[in-house]
LONU-889158 format. One record per residue (C-alpha): x, y, z; residue in one letter. Coordinates in steps of 0.1 Angstrom, whole numbers, plus 5000, padded with zeros to 4 digits. Layout:
<palums>
XYZA ...
</palums>
This chain:
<palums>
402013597417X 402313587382X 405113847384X 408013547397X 407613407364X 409213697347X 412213627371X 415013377368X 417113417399X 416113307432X 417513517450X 415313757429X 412413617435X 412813657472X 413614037468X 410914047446X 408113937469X 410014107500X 409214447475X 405514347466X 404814347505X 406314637518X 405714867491X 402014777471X 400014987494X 402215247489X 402315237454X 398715217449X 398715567472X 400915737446X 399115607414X 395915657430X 397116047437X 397816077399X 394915867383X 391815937409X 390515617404X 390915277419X 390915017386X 393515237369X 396015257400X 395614917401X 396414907361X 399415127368X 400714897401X 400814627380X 402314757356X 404914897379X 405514577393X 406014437353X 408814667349X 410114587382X 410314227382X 411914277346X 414714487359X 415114307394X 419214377390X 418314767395X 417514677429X 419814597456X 418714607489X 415014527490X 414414747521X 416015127515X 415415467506X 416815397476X 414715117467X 411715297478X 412215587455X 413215357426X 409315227429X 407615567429X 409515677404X 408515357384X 404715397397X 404115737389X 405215687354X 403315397349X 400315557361X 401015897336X 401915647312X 398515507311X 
</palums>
């Protein structure tokens, strides 16, 4: 994943890919909802995930509600965005 690259901390990177599996499929759901179309979700997840990994310190338990809303807040304005 190109994403761990943007991320220093180890411990971050293990959040980070504990994030990408759990939530992805979701987050492709939501951006798909907004956009209608497969290759711009897909734009927009990645995206998502770009702002994510940049801002790992927002996130502090991998697995939550909190967390969880935190990425479809990110995803839906990534996919508006674009």
């Amino acid at each position: 994943m190109i994403y761990l690259l943007l991320i220093d901390d180890k411990e971050d990177i293990r959040k980070f890919v504990v994030l990408y599996e759990k939530y992805r499929y979701l987050m492709m759901k939501v951006a798909f909802d907004i956009l209608g179309n497969y290759h711009d979700a897909e734009d927009a997840v990645h995206n998502a995930f770009e702002k994510v990994a940049k801002n790992m310190a927002c996130v502090n338990k991998p697995v939550s509600n909190r967390t969880k809303r935190f990425l479809i807040i990110i995803t839906k304005h990534a996919a508006i965005d674009l």
